[in-house]
PAZAPA-4460 file (N, C-alpha, C; in steps of 0.05 Angstrom, whole numbers, plus 32768, in hexadecimal, padded with zeros to 4 digits):
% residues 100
    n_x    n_y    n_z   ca_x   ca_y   ca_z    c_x    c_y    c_z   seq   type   mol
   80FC   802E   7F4E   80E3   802A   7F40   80CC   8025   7F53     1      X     A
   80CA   8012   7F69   80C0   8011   7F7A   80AE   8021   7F86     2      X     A
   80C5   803D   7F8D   80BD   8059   7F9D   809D   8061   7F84     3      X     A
   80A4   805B   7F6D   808D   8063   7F60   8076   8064   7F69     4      X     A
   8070   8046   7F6B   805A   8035   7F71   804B   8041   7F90     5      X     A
   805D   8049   7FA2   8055   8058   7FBC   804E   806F   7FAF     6      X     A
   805A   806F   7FA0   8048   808F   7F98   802F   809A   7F90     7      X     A
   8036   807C   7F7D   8015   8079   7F67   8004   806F   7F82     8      X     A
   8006   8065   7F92   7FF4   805F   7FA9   7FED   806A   7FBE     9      X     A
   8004   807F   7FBC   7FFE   8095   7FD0   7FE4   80A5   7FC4    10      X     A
   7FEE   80AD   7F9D   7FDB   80B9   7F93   7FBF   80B4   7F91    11      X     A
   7FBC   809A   7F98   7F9A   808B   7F94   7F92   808E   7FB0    12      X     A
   7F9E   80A2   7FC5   7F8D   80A3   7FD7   7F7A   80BB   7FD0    13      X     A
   7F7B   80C3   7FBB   7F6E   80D4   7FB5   7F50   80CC   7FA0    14      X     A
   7F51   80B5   7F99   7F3D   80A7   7F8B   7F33   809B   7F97    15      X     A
   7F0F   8093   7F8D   7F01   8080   7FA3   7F05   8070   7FAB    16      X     A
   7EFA   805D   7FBC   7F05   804A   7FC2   7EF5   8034   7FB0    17      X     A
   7EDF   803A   7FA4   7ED2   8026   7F93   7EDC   801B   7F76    18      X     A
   7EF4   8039   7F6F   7F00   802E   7F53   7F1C   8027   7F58    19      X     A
   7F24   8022   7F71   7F3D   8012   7F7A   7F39   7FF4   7F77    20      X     A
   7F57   7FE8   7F6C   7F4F   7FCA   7F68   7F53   7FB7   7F86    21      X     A
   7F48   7FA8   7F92   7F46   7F98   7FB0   7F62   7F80   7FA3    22      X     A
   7F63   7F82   7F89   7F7A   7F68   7F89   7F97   7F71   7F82    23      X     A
   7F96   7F90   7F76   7FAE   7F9A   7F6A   7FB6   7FA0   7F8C    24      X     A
   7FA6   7FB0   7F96   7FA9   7FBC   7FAE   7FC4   7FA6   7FC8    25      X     A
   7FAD   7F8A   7FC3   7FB7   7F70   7FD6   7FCE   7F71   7FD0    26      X     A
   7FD6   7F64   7FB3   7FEA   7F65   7FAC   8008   7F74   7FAE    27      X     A
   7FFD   7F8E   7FAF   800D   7F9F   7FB5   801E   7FA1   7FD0    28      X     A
   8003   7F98   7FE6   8002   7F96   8005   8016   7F7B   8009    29      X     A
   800D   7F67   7FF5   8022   7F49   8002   8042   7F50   7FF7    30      X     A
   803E   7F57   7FDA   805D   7F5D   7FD1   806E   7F74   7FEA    31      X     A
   8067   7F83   7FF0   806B   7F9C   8006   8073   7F8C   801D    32      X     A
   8068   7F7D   8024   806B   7F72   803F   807F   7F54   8045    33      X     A
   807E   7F47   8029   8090   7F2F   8029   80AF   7F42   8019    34      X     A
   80A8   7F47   800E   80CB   7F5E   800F   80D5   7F67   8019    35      X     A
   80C9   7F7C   8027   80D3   7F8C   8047   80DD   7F71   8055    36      X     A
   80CF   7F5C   8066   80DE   7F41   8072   80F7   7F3B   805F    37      X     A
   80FB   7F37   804B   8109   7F2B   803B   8124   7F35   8035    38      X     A
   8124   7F5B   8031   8135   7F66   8037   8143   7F75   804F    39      X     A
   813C   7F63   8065   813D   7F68   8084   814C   7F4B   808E    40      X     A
   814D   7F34   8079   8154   7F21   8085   816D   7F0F   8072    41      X     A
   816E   7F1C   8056   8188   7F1D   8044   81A5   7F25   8052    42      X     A
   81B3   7F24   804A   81CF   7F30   8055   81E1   7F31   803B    43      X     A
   81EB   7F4E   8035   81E6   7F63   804C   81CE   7F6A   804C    44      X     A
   81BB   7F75   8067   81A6   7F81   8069   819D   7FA5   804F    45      X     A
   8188   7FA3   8047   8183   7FB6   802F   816B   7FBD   803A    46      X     A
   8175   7FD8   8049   8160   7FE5   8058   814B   7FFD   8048    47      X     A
   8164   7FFF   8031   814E   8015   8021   8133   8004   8015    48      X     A
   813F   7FF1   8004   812E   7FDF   7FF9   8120   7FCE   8008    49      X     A
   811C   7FD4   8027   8105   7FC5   803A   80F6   7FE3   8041    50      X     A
   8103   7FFC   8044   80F6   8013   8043   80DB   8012   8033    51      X     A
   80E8   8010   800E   80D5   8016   7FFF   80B7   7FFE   8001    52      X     A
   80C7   7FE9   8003   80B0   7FCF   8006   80A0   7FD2   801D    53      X     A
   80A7   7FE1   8036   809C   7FE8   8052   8081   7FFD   803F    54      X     A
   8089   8015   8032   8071   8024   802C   8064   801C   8020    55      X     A
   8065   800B   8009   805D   7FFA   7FF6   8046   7FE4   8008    56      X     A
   804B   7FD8   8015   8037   7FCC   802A   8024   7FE3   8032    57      X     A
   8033   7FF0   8041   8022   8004   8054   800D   8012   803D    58      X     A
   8014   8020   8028   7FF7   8027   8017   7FE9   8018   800A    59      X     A
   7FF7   7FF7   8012   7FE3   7FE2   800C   7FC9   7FDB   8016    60      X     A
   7FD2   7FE1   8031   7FC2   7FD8   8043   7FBC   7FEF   804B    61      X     A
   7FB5   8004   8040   7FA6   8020   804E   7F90   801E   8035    62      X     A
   7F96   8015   8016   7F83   8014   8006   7F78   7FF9   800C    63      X     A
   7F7C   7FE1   8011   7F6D   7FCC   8019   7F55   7FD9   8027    64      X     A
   7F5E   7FE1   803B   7F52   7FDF   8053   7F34   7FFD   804F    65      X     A
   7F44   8011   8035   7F2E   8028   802B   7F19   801C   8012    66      X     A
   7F1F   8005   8006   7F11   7FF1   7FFE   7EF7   7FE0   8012    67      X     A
   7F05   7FD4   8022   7EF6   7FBE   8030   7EE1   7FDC   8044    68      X     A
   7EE8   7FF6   8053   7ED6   8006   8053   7EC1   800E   8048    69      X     A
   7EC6   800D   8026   7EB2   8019   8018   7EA2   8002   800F    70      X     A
   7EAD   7FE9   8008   7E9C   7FCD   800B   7E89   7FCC   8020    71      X     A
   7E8F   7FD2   803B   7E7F   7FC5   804B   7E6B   7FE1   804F    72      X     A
   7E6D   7FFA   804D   7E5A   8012   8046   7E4D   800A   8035    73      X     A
   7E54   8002   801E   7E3D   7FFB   8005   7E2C   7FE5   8016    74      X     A
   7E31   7FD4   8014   7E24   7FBB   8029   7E14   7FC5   803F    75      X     A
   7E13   7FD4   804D   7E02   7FE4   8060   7DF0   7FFE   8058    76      X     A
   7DF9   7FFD   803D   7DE2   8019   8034   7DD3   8004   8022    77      X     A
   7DDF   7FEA   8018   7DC5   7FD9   8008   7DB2   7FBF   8015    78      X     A
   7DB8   7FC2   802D   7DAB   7FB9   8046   7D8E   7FCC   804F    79      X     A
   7DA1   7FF2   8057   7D8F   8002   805C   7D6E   8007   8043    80      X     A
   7D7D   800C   802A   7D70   800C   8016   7D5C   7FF2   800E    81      X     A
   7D61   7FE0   801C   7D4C   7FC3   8012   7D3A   7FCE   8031    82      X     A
   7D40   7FCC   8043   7D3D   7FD6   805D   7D1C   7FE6   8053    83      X     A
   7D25   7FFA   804C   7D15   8017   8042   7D03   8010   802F    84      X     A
   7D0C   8001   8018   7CF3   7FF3   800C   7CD6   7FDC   8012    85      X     A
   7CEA   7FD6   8025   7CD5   7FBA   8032   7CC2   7FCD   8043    86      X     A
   7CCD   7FE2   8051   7CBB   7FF8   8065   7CA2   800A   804E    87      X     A
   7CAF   8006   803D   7C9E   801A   8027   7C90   8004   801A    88      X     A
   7C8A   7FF0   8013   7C79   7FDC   800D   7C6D   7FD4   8024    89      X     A
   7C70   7FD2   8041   7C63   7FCE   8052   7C4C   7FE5   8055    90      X     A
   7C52   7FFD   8054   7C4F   800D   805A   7C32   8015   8048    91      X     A
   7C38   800C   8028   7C2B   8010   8017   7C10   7FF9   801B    92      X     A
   7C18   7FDD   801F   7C02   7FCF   8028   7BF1   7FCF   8041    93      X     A
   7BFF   7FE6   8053   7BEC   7FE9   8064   7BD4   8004   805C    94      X     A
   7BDD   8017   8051   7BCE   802B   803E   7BB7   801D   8032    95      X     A
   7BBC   8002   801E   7BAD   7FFA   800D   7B96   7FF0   801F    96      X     A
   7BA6   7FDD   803C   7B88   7FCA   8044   7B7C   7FE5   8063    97      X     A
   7B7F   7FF1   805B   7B6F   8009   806C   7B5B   8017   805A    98      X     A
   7B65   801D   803E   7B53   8031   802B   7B35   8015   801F    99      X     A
   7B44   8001   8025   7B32   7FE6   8020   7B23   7FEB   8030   100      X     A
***
């Protein structure tokens, strides 16, 4: 059942990164990564079931990380954009006290 879940997460690399969830995503990334340890250090060792938890992390943390990208893009284009307004109100009050 597991293998699913790599799948469904393989499949959302195909969706933005803005309608991806940052906590389903985490989640996905800690369960992935404390299981893989977990079934590496049981006995007998269950290498398939540290396999699946190994991918399970890994498209955790490829969508985390295509999240926290498009977070910090937005954040630098609403920087640029305040940026561009303040230049265009500057811009506009110098127009006004010249035509004065």
């Amino acid at each position: 059942m597991k293998w699913a879940l790599v799948l469904v997460g393989v499949s959302d690399f195909a969706r933005p990164a803005e309608s991806l969830s940052l906590t389903q995503n985490a989640a996905l990334t800690t369960t992935g990564i404390i299981w893989t340890r977990w079934c590496l250090i049981i006995k007998p060792k269950n290498y398939l079931l540290a396999a699946v938890n190994f991918f399970l992390g890994c498209v955790g943390v490829i969508q985390c990380s295509r999240i926290f990208l498009h977070q910090q893009a937005q954040k630098k284009l609403q920087e640029e954009v305040g940026e561009a307004k303040e230049a265009v109100k500057e811009a506009k009050e110098a127009i006004t006290h010249k035509s004065s």
